[in-house]
C-alpha distance (Angstrom), angle and dihedral (degrees) to the residues before:
residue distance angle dihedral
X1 . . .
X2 3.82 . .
X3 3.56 115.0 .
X4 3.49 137.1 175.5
X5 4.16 125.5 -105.6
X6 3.88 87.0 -112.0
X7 3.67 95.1 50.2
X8 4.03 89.7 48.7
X9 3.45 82.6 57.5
X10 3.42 111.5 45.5
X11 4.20 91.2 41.4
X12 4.16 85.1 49.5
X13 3.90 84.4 56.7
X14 3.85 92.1 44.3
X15 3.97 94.6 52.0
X16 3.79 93.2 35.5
X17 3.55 86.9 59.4
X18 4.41 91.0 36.9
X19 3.98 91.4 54.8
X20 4.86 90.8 52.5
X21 3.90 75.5 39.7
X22 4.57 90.6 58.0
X23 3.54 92.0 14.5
X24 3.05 95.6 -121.7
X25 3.34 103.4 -47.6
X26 3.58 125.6 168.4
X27 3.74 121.5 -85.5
X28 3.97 96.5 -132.1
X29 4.02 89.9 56.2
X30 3.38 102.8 51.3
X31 3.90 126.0 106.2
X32 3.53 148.9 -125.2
X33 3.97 80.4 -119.9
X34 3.24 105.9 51.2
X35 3.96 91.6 51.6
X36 4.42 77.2 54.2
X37 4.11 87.1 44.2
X38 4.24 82.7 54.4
X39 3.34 101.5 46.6
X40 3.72 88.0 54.9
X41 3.51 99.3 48.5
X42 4.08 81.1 54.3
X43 3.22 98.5 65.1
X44 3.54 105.1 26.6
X45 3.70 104.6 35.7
X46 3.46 103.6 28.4
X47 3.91 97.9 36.2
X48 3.47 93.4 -130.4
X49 4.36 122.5 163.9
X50 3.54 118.9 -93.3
X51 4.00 81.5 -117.6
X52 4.18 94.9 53.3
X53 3.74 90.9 49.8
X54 3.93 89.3 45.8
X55 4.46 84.1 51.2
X56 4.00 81.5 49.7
X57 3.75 95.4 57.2
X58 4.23 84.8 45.1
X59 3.33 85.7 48.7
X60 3.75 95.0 53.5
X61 3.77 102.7 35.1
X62 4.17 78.9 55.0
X63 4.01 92.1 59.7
X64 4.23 92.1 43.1
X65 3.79 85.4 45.2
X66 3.83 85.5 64.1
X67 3.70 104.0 29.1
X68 3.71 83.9 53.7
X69 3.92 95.8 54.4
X70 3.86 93.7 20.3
X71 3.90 95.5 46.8
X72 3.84 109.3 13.9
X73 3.65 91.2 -115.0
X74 3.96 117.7 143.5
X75 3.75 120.0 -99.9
X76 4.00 96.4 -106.5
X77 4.03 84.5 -176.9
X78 3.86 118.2 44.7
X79 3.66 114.1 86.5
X80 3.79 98.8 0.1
X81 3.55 102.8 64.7
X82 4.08 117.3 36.6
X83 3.75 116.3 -150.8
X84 3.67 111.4 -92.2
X85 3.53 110.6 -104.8
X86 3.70 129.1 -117.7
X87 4.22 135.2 -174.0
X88 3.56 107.4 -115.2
X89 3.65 113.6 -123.9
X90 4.13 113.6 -103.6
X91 3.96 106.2 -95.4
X92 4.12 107.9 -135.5
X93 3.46 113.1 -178.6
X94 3.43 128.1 -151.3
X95 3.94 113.2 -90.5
X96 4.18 121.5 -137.9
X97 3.39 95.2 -111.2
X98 3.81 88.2 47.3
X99 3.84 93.2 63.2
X100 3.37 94.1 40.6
X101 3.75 90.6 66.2
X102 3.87 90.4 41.9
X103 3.96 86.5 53.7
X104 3.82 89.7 45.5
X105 3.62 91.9 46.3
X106 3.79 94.7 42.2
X107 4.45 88.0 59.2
X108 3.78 99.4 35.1
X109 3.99 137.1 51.0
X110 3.77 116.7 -131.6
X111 3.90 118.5 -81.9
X112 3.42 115.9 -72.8
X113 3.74 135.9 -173.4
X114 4.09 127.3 -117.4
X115 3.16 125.0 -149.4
X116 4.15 95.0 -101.4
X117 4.26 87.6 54.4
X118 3.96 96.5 -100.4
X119 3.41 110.1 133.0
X120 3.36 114.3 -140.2
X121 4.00 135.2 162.9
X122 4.25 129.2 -147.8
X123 3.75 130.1 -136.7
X124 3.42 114.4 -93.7
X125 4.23 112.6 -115.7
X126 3.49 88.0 -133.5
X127 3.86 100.4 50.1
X128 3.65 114.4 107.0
X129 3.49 89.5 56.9
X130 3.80 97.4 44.4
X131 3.61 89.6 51.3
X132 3.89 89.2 46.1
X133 4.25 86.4 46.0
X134 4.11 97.5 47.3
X135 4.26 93.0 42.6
X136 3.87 90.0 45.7
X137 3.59 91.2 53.3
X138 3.37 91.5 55.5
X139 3.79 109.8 34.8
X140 4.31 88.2 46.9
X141 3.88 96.3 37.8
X142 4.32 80.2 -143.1
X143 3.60 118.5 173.2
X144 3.87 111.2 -108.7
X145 3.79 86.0 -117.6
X146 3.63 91.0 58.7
X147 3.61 98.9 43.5
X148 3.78 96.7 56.2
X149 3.83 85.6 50.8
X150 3.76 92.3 62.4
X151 3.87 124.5 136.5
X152 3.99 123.6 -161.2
X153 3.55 81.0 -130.8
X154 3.78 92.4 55.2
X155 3.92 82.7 64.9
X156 3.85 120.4 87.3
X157 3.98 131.6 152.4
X158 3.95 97.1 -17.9
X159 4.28 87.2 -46.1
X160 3.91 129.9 112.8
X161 3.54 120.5 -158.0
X162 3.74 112.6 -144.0
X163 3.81 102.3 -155.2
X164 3.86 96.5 -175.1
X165 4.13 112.1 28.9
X166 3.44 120.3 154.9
X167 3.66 123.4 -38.6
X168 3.44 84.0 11.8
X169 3.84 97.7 -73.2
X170 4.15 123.9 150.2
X171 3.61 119.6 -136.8
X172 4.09 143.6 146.7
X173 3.41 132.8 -117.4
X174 3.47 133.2 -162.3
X175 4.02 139.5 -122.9
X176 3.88 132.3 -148.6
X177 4.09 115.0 -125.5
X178 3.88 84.1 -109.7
X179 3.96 96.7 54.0
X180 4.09 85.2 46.9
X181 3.51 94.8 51.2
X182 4.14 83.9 53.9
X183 3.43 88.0 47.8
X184 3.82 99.2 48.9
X185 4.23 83.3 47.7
X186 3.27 85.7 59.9
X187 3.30 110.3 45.9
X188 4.02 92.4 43.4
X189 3.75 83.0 74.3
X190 4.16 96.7 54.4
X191 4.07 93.6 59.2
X192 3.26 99.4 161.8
X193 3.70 95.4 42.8
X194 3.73 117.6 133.9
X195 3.95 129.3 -125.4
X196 3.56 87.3 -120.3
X197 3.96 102.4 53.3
X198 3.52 137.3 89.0
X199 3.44 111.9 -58.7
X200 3.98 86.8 -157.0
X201 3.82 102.8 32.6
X202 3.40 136.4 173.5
X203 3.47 128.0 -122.1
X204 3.79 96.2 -86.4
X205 3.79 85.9 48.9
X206 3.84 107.7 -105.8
X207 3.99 134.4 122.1
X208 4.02 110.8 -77.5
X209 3.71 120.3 -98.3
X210 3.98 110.5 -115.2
X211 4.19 89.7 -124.0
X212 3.46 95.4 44.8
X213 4.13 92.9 59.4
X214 3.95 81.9 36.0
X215 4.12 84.8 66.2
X216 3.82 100.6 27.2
X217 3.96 75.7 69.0
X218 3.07 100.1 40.3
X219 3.99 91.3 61.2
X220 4.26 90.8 38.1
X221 4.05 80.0 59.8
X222 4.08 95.9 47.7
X223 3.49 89.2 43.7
X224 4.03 97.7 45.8
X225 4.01 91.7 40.0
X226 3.43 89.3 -116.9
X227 3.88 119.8 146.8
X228 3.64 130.8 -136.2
X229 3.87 106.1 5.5
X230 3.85 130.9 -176.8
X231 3.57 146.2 128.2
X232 4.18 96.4 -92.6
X233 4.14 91.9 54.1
X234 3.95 84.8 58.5
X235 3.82 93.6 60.4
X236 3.55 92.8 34.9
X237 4.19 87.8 56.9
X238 3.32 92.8 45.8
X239 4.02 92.2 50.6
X240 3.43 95.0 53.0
X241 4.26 94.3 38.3
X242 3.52 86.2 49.0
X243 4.05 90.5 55.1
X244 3.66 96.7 40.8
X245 3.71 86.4 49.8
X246 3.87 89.8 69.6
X247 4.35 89.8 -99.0
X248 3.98 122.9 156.4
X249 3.78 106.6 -96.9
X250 4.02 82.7 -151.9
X251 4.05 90.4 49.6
X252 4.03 79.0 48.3
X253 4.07 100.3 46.6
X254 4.39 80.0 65.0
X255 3.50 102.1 35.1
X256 3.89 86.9 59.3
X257 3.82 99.1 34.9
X258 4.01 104.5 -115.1
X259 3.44 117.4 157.2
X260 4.21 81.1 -159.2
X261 3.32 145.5 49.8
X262 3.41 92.1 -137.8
X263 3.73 101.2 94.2
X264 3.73 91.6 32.6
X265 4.09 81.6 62.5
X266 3.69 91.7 53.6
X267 3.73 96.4 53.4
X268 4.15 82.0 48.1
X269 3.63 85.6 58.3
X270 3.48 85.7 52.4
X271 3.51 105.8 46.9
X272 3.77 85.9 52.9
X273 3.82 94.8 -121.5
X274 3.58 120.1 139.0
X275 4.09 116.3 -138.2
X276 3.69 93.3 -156.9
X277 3.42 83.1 66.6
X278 3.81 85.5 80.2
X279 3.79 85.8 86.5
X280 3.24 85.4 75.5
X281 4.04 87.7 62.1
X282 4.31 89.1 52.9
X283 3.51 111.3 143.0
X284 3.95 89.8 -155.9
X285 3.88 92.9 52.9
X286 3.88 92.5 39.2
X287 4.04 94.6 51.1
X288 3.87 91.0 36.9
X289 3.82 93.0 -124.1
């Protein structure tokens, strides 16, 4: 199984916490209730969310999955315990006058005052690649994770190759002339940049740190008035903006690296556009077979 560094974590946490919960017990003995008895103590000891006790039973029904072809041992999960259930959170995406301000506030300072009354405002140092960082989000739908890890090299005719997405997976994703253009602005002022650098560096040159974009963000989203911004809401606008914009939801499944549908179907839902209505599309029905 390939999983991501965040989902070693979080699963080490989960079993860490499994093995005080059976002290220690051995895998081969423990039961279908116990795994019940945890889930439990999840929620109701350990005040967990209905969603972090539903990642537990993943997490769980992962290790039996293995034990069971690894070790021969009986799958005490699968079909006698369901996966807890959890409300998914209400997806919002970003509106166009929303990232307008985020662009604006990503190239300019806030309005200041001179001395004479005029009020006035200065480009930002940092701009060009701000611009670049907030319109890539958006036009690639990339995970944060995979943006940060970004390589000049990685970029090639308005594509980025993401090497390492999720579960370990490669795949493209595209760019909009507009984001290019960015881009290209951006990297006209890093000359002597190398193919295998940062493609959004800091000012000493290396790959961004995953907080540090987190609260560069953060500030574009006080300054613009814009609620609730982070890296995820990008991809999720640009899922939905892509759909409602008349794109595949097949073409999207690989652009933004699910191994389901099932996701894909949610930002459907979202986008308010009905996949029965691929009928419509039937080459029997059209050519009056």
């Amino acid at each position: 199984m390939d999983f991501s560094a965040h989902t070693v974590t979080n699963y080490a946490l989960f079993y860490r916490c499994f093995i005080e919960f059976t002290h220690d017990a051995e895998i081969e003995s423990i039961t279908t209730r116990q795994i019940r008895q945890f889930l439990v103590y999840l929620r109701e000891e350990k005040q967990h969310s209905k969603r972090t006790v539903s990642n537990g039973w993943v997490a769980l029904s992962s290790l039996w999955t293995w034990a069971q072809k690894e070790l021969e041992i009986p799958h005490v999960i699968r079909g006698k315990i369901a996966m807890p259930k959890f409300p998914r959170k209400l997806i919002k995406p970003f509106s166009r006058d929303e990232i307008k301000r985020l662009v604006e506030a990503a190239r300019y300072t806030r309005a200041w005052k001179t001395r004479q009354g005029k009020r006035t405002r200065s480009k930002l140092p940092t701009a060009d690649r701000d611009v670049a960082i907030v319109l890539t989000l958006l036009d690639s739908g990339a995970r944060v994770g995979e943006l940060v890890r970004f390589k000049i090299r990685d970029y090639v005719e308005g594509r980025l190759f993401i090497a390492h997405g999720k579960g370990d997976k490669q795949r493209f994703v595209v760019l909009g002339n507009r984001t290019r253009k960015a881009l290209w602005r951006y990297l006209a002022t890093r000359e002597d940049a190398k193919p295998n650098e940062a493609l959004f560096a800091t000012k000493t040159n290396e790959h961004l740190v995953i907080n540090n974009l987190r609260k560069m963000l953060y500030r574009l989203g006080e300054q613009a008035k814009v609620d609730n911004v982070h890296p995820h809401r990008f991809r999720h606008t640009m899922a939905i903006t892509f759909l409602r914009n008349g794109g595949n939801i097949f073409v999207l499944q690989e652009l933004l690296g699910h191994s389901s549908l099932t996701m894909v179907r949610h930002y459907a839902q979202i986008a308010e556009i009905d996949i029965d209505n691929a009928v419509k599309h039937s080459p029997v029905d059209n050519w009056r077979i």
